[in-house]
C-alpha positions in Angstrom: 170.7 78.5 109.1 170.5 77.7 105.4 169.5 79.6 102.4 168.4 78.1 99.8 169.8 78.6 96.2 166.2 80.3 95.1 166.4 82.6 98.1 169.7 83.1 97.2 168.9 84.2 93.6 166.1 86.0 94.9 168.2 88.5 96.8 170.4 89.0 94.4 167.7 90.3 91.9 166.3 92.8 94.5 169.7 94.1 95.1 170.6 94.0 91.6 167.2 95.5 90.4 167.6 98.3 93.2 170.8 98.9 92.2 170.7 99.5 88.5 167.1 99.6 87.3 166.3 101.7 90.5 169.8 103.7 90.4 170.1 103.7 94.1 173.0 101.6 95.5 172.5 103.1 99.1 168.9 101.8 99.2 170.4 98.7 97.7 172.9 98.1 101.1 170.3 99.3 103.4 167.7 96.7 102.1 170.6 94.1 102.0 171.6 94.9 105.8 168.1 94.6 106.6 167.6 91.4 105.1 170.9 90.1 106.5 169.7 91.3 110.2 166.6 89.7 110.0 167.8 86.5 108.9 170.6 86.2 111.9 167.7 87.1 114.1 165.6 83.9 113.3 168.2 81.8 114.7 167.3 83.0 118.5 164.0 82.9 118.0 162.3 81.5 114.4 158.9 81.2 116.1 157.9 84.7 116.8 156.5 85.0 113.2 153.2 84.0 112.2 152.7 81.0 109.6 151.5 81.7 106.0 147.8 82.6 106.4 146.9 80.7 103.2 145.9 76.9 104.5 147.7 74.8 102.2 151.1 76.9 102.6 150.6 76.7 106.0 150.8 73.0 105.8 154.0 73.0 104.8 155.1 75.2 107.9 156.2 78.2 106.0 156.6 81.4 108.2 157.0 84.7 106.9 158.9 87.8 108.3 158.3 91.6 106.3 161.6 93.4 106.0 160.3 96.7 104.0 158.7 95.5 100.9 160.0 92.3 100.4 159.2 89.2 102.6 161.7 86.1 104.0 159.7 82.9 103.8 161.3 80.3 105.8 161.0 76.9 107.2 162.2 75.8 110.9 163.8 72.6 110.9 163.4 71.5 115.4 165.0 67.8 114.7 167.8 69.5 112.9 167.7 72.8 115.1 167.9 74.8 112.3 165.8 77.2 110.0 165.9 77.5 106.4 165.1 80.7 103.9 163.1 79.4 101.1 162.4 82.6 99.3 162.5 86.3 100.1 160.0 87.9 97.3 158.6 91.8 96.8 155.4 91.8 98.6 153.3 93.0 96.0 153.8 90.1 94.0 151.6 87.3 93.6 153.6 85.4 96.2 151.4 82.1 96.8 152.6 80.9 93.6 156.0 81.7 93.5 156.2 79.8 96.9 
């Protein structure tokens, strides 16, 4: 499993932006257990989630799991066995170009 330094950066905002902008820490750990869950979950079995319904996203193989308003795009990686999170983004952004 491999996250990428944008996804990386990515969760860090949410928690951050939860956290102080938001002034709710709990909500903050909660989201960031979640995340953390549903990454580790993609290891046993990465396949279960749909491709991005936009064609040429989808042509890069990117998969996306929801996780409460946010969504974990990834990547699997079968020569390699291994999957990668590209970007985990708030879903009511305008996601297909941030992707």
């Amino acid at each position: 499993m491999l996250i990428t330094p944008t996804a990386s950066k990515d969760i860090k905002d949410a928690i951050r932006y939860i956290q102080e902008d938001l002034k709710n820490p709990s909500a903050a750990n909660a989201l960031l257990e979640k995340l953390k869950q549903a990454v580790i979950s993609l290891g046993s079995f990465p396949f279960r989630h749909h491709l991005v319904a936009d064609t040429d996203i989808a042509k890069l193989s990117i998969r996306k799991i929801y996780v409460d308003n946010y969504i974990v795009f990834y990547t699997i990686y079968e020569d390699k066995a291994t999957v990668d999170i590209i970007r985990v983004l708030y879903g009511r952004r305008n996601w297909m170009n941030l992707i």
